[in-house]
C-alpha positions, 0 to 999 in steps of 0.5 A: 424150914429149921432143923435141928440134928437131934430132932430128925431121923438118921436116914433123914438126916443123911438124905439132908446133908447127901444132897445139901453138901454136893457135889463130893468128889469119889474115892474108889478105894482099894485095901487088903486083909491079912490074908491077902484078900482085896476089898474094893469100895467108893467112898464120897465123903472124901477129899484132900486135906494137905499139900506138904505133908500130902494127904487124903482124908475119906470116911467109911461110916458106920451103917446107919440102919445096923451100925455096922462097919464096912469092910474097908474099915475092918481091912485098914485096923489090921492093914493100914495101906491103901490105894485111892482111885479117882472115878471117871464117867467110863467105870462109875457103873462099875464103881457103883456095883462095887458098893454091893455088900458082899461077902468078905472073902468076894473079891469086888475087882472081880464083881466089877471087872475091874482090874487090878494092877500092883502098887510100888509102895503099898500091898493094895492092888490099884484099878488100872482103868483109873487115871489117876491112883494114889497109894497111901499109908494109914497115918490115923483113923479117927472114930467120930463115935460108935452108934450108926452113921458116925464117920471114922476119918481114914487120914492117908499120907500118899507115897506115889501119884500114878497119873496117866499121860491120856488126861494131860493138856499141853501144858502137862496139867489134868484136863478135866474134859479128858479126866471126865470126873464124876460127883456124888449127889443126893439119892441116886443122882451123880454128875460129870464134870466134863463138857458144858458142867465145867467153867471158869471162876477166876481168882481174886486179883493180887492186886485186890479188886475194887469191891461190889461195894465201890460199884456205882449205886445203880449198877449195884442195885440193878434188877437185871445184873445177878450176884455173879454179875456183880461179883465179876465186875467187883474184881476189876482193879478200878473203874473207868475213869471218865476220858476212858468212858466218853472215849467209849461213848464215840465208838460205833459199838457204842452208838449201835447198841445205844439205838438198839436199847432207846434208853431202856434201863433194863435193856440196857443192864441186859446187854451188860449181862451179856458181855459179862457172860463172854467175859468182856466185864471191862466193855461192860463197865464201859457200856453201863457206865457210858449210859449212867443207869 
């Protein structure tokens, strides 16, 4: 299937894009009128987008179906602070009622149960139940157009991190099983980012790997090893040279699994796979290797 923007509705669009660009971190977003009045709403066309300076970039869009504009919006043209919440799996149920449309003068931290708790360097109240608060001074809003569905980027400068001993490893750096975050899907689906959601990708070496390119041609084109497979091995510094593999040959590893697998090619890239999975990619090589297809 092609599609070309233009061709399709915005409400087919929106469940196109929603569901493709996946999943989106929340902002849970507090503000304030002139008048004193809080508004609080999430937002998941939403990250951050600079270190130094730091910022935070989210987007109240116009509605699709009536081209009108949320009240966060209208609070930031006249107050431009803000106190940006992350959302955990513990409040996103009252994250959620707080997207109700009501009307101006309610207040959602009340709607939702939320509680507020003042802020050192803006007027916006942040929402204690949230681990990790950022408030944030309004450095530029960029309207993307003013028919229904066109964004308008909030560019946030944050002034204080308020982050809560509870979500910290030893190390002092967030643990995403205790942060237990949630993402934005398609329709009305979300996901947790704790447990068995979460895994490790490490990063390129340094010293740059070899490449899947330089991985011998069987292994590269094997029916069994997947792009990720690949992708692991393709990151080691080098391959095994030949003392090293015969060396591995005489192992009783070696010679358990060879009788296990009998020759068979595909057995034989299974229990590579398997290695690679509990992240012994080096013994793979070996194995893989060891046997020459």
């Amino acid at each position: 299937m092609i599609i070309n923007p233009s061709e399709i509705s915005l409400i087919r669009l929106q469940e196109i894009l929603a569901a493709s660009v996946a999943p989106r971190p929340i902002a849970l977003v507090s503000t304030i009128d002139p008048e004193g009045r809080s508004n609080l709403s999430p937002f998941s066309f939403f990250n951050s987008f600079s270190i130094n300076p730091p910022v935070l970039i989210f987007s109240p869009s116009r509605r699709v179906r009536d081209n009108t504009v949320k009240h966060t919006y209208e609070n930031l043209k006249e107050v431009p602070e803000a106190v940006i919440n992350v959302v955990t799996y513990s409040i996103v149920e009252q994250v959620n009622l707080s997207s109700t449309e009501y009307p101006k003068e309610v207040n959602e931290f009340v709607k939702s149960g939320l509680t507020p708790i003042p802020s050192e360097t803006v007027r916006p109240f942040g929402v204690k139940e949230s681990p990790v608060r950022f408030e944030c001074k309004v450095l530029e809003i960029i309207e993307l157009g003013n028919e229904g569905g066109a964004g308008n980027l909030v560019v946030c400068r944050i002034e204080r991190i308020h982050l809560e001993n509870t979500v910290l490893n030893e190390k002092g750096n967030i643990d995403p099983h205790q942060i237990d975050l949630v993402g934005r899907l398609g329709e009305n689906y979300y996901c947790r980012a704790s447990g068995n959601a979460v895994f490790e990708v490490k990063k390129p070496l340094l010293t740059k790997g070899i490449g899947i390119d330089l991985l011998p041609d069987f292994i590269r084109q094997s029916r069994i090893l997947s792009g990720n497979d690949l992708g692991r091995m393709g990151n080691m510094e080098r391959l095994p040279d030949l003392i090293e593999i015969e060396e591995f040959k005489k192992s009783s590893e070696f010679v358990e699994w060879a009788a296990e697998c009998r020759g068979d090619t595909e057995k034989i890239h299974e229990k590579a796979a398997r290695l690679i999975q509990i992240n012994e990619v080096w013994k793979a090589m070996l194995w893989l290797m060891g046997n020459g297809k």
